[in-house]
N, C-alpha and C positions, 0 to 999 in steps of 0.2 A: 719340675726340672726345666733347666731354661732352653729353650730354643737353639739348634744350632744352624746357622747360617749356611745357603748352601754355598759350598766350598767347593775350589778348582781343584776338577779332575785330572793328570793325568795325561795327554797325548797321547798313550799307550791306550787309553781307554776308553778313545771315541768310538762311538757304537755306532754302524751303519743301520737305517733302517731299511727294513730287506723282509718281503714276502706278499704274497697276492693270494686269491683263489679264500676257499668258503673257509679255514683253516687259519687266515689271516690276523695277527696279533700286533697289539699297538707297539709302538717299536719305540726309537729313541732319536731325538733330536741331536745338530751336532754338538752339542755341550755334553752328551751324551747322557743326558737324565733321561726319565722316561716322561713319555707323551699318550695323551688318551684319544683312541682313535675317533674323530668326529663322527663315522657312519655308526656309531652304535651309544645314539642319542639316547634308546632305551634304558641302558644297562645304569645302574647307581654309580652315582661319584666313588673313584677309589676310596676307602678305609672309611666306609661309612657302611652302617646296618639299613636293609628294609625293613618296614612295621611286621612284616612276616617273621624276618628273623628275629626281633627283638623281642616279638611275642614270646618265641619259641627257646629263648635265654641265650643267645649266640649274644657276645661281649664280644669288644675288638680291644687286641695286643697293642694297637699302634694306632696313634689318631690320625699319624699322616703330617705331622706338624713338628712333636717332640719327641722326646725317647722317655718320656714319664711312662713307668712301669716297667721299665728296664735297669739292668744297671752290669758292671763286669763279671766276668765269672771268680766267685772267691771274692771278691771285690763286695763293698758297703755303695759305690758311686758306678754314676755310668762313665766310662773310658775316656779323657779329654782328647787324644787325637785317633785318627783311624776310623770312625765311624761318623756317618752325619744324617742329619734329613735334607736329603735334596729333592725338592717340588715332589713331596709328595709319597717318598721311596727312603726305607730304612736301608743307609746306603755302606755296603763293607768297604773298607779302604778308599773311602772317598778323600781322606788326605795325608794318604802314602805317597813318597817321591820316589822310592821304589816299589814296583808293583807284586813284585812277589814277597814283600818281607810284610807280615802280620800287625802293624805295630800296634793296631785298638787291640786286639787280644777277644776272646771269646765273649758274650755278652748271654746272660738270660734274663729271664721273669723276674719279677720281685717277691712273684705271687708261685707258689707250687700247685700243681695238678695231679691228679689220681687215675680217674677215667674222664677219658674227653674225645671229643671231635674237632682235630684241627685244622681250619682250613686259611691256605695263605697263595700268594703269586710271587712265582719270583723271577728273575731277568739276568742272564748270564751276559759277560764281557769275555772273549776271549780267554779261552783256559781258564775261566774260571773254576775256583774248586770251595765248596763250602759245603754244608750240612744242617739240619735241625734235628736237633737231639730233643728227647724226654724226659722223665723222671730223673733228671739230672741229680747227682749225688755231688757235692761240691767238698773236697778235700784239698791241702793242702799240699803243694807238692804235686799235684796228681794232676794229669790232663782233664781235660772234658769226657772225652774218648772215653779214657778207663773205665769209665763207673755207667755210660748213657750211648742206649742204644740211639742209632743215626739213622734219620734221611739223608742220603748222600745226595748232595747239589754240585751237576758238575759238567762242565763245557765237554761232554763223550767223545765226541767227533776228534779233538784235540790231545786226550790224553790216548784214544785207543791208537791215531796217527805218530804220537813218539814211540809205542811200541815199548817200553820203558820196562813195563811190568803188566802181571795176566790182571785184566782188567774186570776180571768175571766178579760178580759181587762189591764192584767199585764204583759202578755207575750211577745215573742219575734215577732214582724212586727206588734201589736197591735198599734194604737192610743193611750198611755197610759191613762188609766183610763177612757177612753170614748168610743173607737171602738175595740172589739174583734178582730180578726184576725179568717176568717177562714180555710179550709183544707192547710194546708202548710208543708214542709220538711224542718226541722231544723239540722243542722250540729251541734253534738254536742262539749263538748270541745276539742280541737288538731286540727279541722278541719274548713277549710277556710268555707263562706257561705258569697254569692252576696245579695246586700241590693240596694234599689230605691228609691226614695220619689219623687214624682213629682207636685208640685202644680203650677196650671194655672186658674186665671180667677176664682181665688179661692175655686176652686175643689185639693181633695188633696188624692193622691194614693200614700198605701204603698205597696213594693212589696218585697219578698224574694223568693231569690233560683228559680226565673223565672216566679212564681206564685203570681197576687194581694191579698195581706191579707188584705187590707181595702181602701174605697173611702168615702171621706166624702165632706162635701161644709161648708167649712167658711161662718158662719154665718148665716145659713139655719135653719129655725123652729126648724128642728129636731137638730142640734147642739148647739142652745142656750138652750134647754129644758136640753140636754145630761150635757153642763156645769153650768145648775142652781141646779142638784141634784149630781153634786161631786165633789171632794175637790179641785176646782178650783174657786168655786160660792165666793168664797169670794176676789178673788184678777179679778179686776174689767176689770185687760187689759189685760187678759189671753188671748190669737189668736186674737186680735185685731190690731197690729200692719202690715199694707199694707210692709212690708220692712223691714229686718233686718240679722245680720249676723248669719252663722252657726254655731251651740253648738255640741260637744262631753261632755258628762256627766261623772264625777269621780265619783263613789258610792263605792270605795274600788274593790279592787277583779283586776286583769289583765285581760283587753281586747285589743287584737291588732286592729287595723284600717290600711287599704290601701288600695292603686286605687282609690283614694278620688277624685271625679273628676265632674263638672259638666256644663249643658249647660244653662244657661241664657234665658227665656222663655221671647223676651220681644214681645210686641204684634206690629204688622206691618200694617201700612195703604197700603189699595190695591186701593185706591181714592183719588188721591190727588187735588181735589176741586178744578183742572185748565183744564184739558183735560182727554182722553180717556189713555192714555199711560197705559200700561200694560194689554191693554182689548183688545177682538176681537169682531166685530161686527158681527153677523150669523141673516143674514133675510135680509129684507127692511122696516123692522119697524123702529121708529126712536128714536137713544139714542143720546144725548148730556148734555153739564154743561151749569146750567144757576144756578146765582147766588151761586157759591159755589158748589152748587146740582147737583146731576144726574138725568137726568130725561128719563123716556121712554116713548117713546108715539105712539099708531096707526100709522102708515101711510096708506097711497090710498092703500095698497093692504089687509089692516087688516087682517093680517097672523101671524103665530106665529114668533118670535125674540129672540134671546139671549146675553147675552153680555157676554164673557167667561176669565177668566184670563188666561194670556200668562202662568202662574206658575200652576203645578198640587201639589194635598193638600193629603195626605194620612191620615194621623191623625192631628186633628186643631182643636181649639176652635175661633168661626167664631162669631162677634157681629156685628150688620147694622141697622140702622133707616131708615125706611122707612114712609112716609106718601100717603095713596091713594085719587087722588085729584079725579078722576073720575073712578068709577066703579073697580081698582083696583086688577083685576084678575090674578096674578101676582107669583113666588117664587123665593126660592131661591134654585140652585140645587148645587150636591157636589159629587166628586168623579166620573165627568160627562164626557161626552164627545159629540162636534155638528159636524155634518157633513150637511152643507146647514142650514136645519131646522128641523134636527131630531135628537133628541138629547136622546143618550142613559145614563142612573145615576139614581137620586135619588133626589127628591124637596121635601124640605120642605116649604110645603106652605103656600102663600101670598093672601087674598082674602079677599071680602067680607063678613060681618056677616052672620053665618049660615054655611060660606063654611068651614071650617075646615081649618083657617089657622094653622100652626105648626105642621099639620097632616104628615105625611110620604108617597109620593107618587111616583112608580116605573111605567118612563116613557115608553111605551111600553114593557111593559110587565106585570109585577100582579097586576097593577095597585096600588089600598091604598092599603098599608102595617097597617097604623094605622091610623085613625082618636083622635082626643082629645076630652075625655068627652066634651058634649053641652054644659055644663056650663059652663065650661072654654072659652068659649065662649066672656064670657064677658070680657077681661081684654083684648081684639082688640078694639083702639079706631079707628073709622072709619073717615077719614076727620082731622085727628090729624096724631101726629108725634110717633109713634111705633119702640120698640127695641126688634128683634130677635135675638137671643140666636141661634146659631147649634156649638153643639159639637160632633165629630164623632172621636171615640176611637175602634180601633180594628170592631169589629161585635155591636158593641154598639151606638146607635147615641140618644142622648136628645134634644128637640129643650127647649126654654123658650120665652113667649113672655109679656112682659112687666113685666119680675121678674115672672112669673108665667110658671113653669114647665107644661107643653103642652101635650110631648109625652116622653116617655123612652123605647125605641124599642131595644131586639136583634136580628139579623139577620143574617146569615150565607152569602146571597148573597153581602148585603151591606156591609159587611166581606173582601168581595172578592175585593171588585172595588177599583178603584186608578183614578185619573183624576182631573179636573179643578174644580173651583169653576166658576159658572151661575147663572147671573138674566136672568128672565123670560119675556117676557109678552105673554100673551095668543093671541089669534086669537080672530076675532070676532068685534075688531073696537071700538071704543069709551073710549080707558082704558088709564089712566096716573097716573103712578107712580113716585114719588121723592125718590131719597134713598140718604144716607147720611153715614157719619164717620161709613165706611165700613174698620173695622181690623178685624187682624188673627191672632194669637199665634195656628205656626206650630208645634205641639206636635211629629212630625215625618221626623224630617231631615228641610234638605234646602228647598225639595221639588226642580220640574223639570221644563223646560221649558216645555210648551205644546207640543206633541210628539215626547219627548225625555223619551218615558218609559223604 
């Protein structure tokens, strides 16, 4: 797609550069494009990857030059007026002559996403108001809005000072009109501020300026409740779509976009239903494939066992079926480490009724961290086929077991650790477990071979 030239802004939309102290963001020249600030010679050229990231599969949205891989919303072409590349910045209403009328119209991907990690910058003009939306669902007829949940981008200071309307859930790193955002540092107009969205497994975190402003789950109690009482309750496919391409939203006003860049969350089998490959066997208990299946079972010395991944996990959302054919005493550990049969991390546990499976338990050492209400209890089928849930984000871990949220633990230790993922079986003789379409969506790099930290 060709090149557009940068085109005159605006009077309305020269950006002062304005700001000092450790906090300090590259600002804008008076043409009012953006400018990179000379004292941070370190940092890489804007909309360009480091050998780290590229290792790691981060692709960039925008090279900084063109709008190739973009194109209108509903649209086959990208927008001939209203949008442009000015030095370097995917720029909204860069040749509107009035500043509050929309005329590029909305703009996404060419390419749709599922789970990802997106990370981008962006630079408010006075009053500015725009958004990035997801899983964009493209309808005729139909806004943006309707169908795709929003990061809302928006000049705060400005719209809370008209006073106009409650502005709770309208702000900038909010969920629009559903999640608040809260304690956060907003870069006002002139000045760059880092943006995140990360949805996996259908959990969805938005983040500004280094700090989470909001974590929600697709399609969870409290989400469908959120969108039966606000003005999304009428358009029926709103966050519904598993896949879809990225939106930047035109609402009038100049906001620049760049660093547009993201990594692709797609979920990875660590079993592949034929043999052990990619596992370490720790003990003399006995793991092998039967029928597809993993299975662990006692041997003659009924001692504890582990089956450990060659790969270490820092941040992952981890999903496994398991069914206990006998007795069952069993988990699943993370962020672990075995030497013989003692094995230092973190299990979320696998057990019989009563024992507190999805509990959180630290092996040698404080032992339970958390048990799950006894009633929760019930949604373990014993002698059937069970889906555990571990997600482990920073100092945060949630287990789920059969769609039912178990435990939501934070912890500064479980914070700390890095290591493999492990099954378990206990000691004590008589126990056999089958586990099954055992995936991971690494939220945390490539992750490592096992002792290569």
């Amino acid at each position: 797609m060709r090149r557009l030239p940068p085109l005159f802004l605006p009077p309305l939309f020269l950006l002062a550069a304005c700001s000092d102290g450790p906090d300090a963001q590259p600002a804008a020249d008076a043409a009012g494009s953006p400018t990179t600030d000379p004292a941070d010679a370190a940092a890489p050229p804007p909309n360009t990857l480091t050998e780290a990231e590229r290792a790691a599969g981060w692709r960039l949205l925008f090279d900084g030059e063109t709008t190739e891989g973009w194109r209108g919303y509903n649209l086959e072409a990208f927008p001939d007026t209203g949008w442009a590349v000015v030095d370097g910045a995917l720029v909204v209403g860069a040749t509107a002559t009035d500043p509050d009328v929309p005329i590029g119209g909305d703009i996404v991907t060419t390419e749709s996403f599922t789970d990802f990690d997106l990370k981008f910058e962006f630079m408010l003009s006075e009053v500015a108001n725009s958004g990035v939306l997801y899983r964009v669902i493209e309808e005729p007829g139909a806004a943006i809005w309707h169908n795709a949940p929003e990061y809302q981008v928006l000049d705060d200071t400005a719209y809370i000072e008209m006073g106009t309307m409650d502005m709770n859930t309208h702000l900038t790193g909010d969920n629009y009109d559903l999640h608040a955002a809260g304690t956060k540092t907003l870069h006002g107009p002139g000045q760059w501020n880092t943006a995140r969205i990360r949805v996996a497994n259908n959990v969805v975190e938005h983040w500004l300026n280094g700090t989470k402003t909001v974590e929600y789950v697709l399609g969870s109690p409290e989400w469908e409740a959120l969108v039966a009482a606000s003005k999304f309750a009428p358009f029926p496919q709103y966050g519904r779509a598993a896949s879809g391409p990225i939106g930047l939203q035109d609402h009038g006003r100049n906001v620049f976009y760049r660093n547009i860049r993201i990594l692709p969350l797609a979920a990875v089998s660590l079993f592949n239903g034929e043999s052990l490959d990619g596992w370490q066997v720790h003990g003399t208990e006995r793991w092998y494939v039967e029928n597809g299946e993993l299975v662990c079972e006692s041997g003659p010395d009924a001692a504890y066992g582990y089956l450990a991944t060659d790969r270490t996990f820092r941040d992952f959302d981890l999903t496994v079926d398991f069914k206990q054919e006998a007795d069952g005493n069993s988990g699943v550990f993370f962020r672990s480490s075995v030497e013989g049969t003692t094995v230092s991390g973190w299990q979320a546990e696998v057990a019989p009724p009563g024992l507190f499976t999805g509990g959180i338990y630290e092996s040698y050492g404080r032992g339970w961290l958390i048990q799950p209400d006894p009633a929760l209890d019930a949604a373990l089928r014993m002698g059937d086929w069970n889906t555990m849930r571990v997600r482990a984000v920073g100092d945060r871990v949630t287990t789920w077991l059969n769609g039912t949220r178990m435990v939501d633990l934070v912890d500064e230790g479980v914070g700390a650790g890095t290591g493999s993922i492990a099954l378990q079986i206990h000691d004590g003789g008589g126990i056999k477990v089958r586990w099954r379409n055992i995936e991971v969506v690494d939220l945390g790099g490539r992750g490592r071979l096992a002792g290569a930290l």
